[in-house]
Every structure is written in C-alpha cells, then in structure tokens.
ROSE-4610 file (N, C-alpha, C; in Angstrom, 1 decimal, always signed):
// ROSE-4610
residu = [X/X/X/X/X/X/X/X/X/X/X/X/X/X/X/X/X/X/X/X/X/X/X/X/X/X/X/X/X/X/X/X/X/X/X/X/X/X/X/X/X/X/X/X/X/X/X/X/X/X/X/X/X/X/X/X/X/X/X/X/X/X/X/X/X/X/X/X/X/X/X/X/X/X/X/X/X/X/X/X/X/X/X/X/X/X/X/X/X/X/X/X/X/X/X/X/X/X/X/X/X/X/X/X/X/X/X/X/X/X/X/X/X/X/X/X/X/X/X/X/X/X/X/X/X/X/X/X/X/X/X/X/X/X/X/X/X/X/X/X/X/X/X/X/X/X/X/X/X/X/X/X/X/X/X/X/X/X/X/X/X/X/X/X/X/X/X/X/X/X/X/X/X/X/X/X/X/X/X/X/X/X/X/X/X/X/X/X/X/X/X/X/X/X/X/X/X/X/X/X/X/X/X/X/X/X/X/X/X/X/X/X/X/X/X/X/X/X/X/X/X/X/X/X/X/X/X/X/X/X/X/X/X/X/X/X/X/X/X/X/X/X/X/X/X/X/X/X/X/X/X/X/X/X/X/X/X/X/X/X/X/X/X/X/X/X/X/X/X/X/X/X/X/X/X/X/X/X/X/X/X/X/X/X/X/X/X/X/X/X/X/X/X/X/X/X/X/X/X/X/X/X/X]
num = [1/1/1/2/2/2/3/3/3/4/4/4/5/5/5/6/6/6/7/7/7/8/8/8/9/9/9/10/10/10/11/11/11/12/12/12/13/13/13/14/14/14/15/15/15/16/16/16/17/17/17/18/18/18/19/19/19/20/20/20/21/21/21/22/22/22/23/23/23/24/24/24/25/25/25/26/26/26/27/27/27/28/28/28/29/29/29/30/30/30/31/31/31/32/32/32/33/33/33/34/34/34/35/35/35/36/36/36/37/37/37/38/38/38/39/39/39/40/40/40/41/41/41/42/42/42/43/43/43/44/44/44/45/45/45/46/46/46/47/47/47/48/48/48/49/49/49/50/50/50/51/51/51/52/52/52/53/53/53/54/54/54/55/55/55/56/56/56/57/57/57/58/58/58/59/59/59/60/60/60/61/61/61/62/62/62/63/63/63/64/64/64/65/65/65/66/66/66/67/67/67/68/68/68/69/69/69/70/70/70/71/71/71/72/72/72/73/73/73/74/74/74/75/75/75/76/76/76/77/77/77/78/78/78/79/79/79/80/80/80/81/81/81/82/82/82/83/83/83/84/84/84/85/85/85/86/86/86/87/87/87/88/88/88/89/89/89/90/90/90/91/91/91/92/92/92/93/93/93/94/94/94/95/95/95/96/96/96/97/97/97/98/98/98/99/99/99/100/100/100/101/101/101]
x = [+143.3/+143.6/+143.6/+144.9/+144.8/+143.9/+143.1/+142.7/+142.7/+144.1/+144.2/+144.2/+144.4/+143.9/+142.3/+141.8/+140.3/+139.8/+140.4/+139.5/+140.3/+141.1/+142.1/+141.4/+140.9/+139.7/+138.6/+138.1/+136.6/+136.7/+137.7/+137.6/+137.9/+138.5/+138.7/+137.8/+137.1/+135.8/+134.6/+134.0/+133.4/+133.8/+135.0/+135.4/+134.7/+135.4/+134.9/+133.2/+132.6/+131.4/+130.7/+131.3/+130.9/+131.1/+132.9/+132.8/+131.7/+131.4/+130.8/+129.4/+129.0/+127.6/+127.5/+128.3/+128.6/+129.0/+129.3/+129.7/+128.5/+127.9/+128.8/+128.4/+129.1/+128.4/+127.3/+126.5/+125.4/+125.6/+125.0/+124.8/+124.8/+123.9/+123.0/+123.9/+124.6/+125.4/+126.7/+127.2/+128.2/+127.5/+129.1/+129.0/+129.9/+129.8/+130.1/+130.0/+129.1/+128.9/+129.2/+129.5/+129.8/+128.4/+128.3/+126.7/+127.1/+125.7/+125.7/+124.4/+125.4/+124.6/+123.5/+121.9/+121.1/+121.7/+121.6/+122.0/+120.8/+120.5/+119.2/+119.9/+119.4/+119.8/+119.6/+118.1/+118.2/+119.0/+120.3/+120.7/+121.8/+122.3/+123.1/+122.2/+122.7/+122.5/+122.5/+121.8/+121.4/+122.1/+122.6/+123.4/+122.9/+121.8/+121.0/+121.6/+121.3/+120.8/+122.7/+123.6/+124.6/+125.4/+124.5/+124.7/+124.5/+123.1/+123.0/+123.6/+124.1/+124.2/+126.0/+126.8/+128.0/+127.8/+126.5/+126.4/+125.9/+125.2/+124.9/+126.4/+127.5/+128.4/+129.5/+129.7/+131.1/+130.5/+131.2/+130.8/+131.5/+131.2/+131.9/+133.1/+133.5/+134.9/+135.7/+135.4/+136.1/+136.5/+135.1/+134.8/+136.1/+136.0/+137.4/+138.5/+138.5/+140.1/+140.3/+139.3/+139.4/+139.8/+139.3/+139.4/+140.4/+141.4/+142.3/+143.7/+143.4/+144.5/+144.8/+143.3/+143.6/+143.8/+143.9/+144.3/+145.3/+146.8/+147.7/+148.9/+150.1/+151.1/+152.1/+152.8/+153.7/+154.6/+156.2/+157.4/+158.3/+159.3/+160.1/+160.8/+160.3/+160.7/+160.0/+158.2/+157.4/+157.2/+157.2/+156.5/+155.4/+154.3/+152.7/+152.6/+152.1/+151.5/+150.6/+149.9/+148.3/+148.5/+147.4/+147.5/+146.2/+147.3/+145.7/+145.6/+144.7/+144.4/+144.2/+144.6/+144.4/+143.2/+143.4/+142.2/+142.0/+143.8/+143.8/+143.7/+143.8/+143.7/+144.8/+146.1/+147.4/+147.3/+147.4/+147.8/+149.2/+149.2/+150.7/+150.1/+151.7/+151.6/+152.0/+151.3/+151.8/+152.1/+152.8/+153.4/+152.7/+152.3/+151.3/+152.0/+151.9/+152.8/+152.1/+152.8/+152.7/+151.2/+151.4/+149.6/+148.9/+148.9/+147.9/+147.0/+148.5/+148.2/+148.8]
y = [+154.6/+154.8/+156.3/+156.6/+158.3/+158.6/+159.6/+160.9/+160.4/+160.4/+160.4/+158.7/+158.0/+156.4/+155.9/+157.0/+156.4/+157.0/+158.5/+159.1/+158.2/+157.4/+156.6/+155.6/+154.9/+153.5/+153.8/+155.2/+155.4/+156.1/+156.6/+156.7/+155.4/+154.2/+153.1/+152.2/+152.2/+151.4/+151.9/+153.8/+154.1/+154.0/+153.7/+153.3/+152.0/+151.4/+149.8/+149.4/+150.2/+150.2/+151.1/+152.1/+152.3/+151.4/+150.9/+150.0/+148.5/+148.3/+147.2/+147.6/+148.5/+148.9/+149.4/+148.8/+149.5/+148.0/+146.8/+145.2/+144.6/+143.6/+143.4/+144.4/+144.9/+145.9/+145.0/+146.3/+145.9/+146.1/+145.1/+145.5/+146.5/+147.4/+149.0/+149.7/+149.6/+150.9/+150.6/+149.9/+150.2/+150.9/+151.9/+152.6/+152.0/+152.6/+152.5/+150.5/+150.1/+148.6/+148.3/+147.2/+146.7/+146.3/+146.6/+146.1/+144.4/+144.1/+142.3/+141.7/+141.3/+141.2/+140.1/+140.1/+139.2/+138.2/+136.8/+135.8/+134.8/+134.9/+134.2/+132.9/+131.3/+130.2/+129.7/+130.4/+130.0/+130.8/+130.9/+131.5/+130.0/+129.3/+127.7/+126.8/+126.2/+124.9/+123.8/+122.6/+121.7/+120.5/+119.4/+118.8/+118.1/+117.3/+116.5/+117.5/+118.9/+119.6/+119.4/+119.7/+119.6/+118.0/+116.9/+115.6/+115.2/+116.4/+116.5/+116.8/+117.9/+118.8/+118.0/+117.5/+117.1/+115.7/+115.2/+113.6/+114.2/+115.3/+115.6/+116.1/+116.5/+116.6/+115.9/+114.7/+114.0/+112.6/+111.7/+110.2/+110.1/+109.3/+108.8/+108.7/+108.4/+107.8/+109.2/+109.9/+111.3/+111.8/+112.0/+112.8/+112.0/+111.0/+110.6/+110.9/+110.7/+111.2/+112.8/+113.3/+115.0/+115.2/+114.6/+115.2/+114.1/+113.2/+112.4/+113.5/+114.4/+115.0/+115.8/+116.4/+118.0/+117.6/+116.7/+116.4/+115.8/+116.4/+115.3/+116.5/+116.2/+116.8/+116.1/+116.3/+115.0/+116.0/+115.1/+116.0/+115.6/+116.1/+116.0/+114.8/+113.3/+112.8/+111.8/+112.0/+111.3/+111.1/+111.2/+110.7/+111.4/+110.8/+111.5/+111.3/+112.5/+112.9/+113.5/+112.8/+112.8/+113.9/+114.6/+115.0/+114.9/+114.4/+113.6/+114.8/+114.7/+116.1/+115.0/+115.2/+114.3/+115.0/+114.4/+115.0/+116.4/+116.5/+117.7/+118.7/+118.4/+119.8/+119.7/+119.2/+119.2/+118.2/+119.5/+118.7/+118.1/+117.3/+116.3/+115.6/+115.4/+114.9/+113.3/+112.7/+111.1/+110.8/+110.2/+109.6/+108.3/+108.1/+107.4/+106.4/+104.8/+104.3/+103.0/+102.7/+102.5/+102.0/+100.8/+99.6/+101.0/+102.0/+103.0/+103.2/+102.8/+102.4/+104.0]
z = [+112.5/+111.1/+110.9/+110.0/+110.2/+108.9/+108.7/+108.0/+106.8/+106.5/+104.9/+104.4/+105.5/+104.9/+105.1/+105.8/+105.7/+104.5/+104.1/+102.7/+101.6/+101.5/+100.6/+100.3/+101.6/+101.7/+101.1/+101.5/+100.9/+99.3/+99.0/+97.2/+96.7/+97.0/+96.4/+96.3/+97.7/+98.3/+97.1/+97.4/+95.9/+94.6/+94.0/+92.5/+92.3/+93.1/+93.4/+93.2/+93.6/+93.4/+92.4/+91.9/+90.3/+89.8/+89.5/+88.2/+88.6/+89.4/+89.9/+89.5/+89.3/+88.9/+87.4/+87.0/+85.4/+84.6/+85.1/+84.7/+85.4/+84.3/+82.5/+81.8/+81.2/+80.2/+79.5/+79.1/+78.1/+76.7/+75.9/+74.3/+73.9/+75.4/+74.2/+74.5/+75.5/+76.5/+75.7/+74.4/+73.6/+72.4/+72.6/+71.2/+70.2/+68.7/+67.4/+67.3/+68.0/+67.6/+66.6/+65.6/+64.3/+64.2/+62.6/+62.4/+62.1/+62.6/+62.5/+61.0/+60.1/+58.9/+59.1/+58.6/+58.9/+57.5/+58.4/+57.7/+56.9/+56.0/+55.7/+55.0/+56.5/+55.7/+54.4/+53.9/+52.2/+51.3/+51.7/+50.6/+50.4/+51.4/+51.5/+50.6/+50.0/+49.7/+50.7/+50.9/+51.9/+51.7/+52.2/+51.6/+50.6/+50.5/+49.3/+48.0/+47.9/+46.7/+46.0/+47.2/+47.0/+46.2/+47.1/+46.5/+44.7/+44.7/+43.2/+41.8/+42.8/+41.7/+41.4/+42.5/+42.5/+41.4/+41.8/+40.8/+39.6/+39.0/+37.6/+36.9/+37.6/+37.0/+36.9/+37.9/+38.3/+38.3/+38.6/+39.0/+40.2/+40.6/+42.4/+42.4/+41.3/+40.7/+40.7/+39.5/+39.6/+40.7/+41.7/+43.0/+44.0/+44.0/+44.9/+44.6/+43.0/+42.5/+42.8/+43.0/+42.7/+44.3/+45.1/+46.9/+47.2/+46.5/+46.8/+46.1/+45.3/+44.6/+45.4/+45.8/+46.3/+47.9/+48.7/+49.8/+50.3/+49.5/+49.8/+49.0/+49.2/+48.7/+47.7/+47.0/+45.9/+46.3/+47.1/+47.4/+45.6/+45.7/+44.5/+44.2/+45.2/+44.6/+44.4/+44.5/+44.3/+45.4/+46.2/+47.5/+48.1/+48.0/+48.2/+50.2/+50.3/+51.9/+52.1/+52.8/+53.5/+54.7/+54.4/+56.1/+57.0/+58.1/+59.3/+60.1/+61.2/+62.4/+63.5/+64.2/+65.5/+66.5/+68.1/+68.6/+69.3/+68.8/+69.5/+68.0/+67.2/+66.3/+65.8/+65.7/+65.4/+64.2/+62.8/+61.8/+61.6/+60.8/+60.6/+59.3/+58.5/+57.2/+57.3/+56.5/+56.7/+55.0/+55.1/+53.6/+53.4/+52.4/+51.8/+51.2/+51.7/+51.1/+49.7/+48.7/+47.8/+47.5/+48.6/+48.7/+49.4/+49.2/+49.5/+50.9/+51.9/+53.2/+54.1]
C-alpha cells in the first residue's frame, strides 16, 4: 500500500472515531435548546368534571344533535356525509342514507 493510501486510511479511520465518540449526542452538549414549558396536569379538566359541566348545560339530546351537526357535511343538494377513519388513519366521507344508516 503506497504512502499516501495509508495516511488516507488513517485520517478516515481517526474521523471515524471522533464522530463515533461524539454520538448520540447529548441533551447538555446542545446549544440554543428550545425551552420545554412545565406542564402542570391541574390546569385539564378530568373527564367526570367535563361530564358535568356538559350535563349542567345541554341534555343528551342536544349533545348528540350538536356532535351529529358538527360531524358531517350537507353537499348542495342535501345529501349529508359522515366521515369514518379506518385502521390505517385514512379519512373518507360516507353519505348517510335517509333511515340514518
């Protein structure tokens, strides 16, 4: 092996082994980090408090009609569409037919 392919092997060989001693980076060893805001769970409502406060204002009745309105589309010539999500994540609209099938 001539001269200049062994010093060629041996600066790639030591690069190789910096960056290899340098991964994975660390948390501390980044700069300008983004600050990470503390999340304090009491500031959420729980679902019960939410059940409440939904039935001191609505009846069951409303509450369906209200998440039956806002989940569906009316095209222009009346025809109402649902939209399903399958298992993959792929939304799709279904037309909702009259007997509410």
């Amino acid at each position: 092996m001539s001269i200049e392919l062994k010093n060629a092997v041996r600066i790639v060989t030591d690069a190789v082994d910096v960056i290899s001693k340098r991964f994975p980076i660390k948390w501390e060893d980044i700069t300008n980090k983004p600050t990470i805001p503390n999340i304090d769970v009491a500031d959420f409502y729980t679902k019960e408090e939410i059940e409440k406060i939904v039935a001191d204002l609505y009846t069951k009745e409303e509450v369906d009609k209200i998440l039956n309105a806002n989940n569906q589309l009316v095209s222009q010539d009346g025809t109402v569409w649902k939209p399903t999500i399958d298992n993959n994540g792929v939304v799709s609209w279904k037309k909702v037919m009259p007997n509410g099938q």
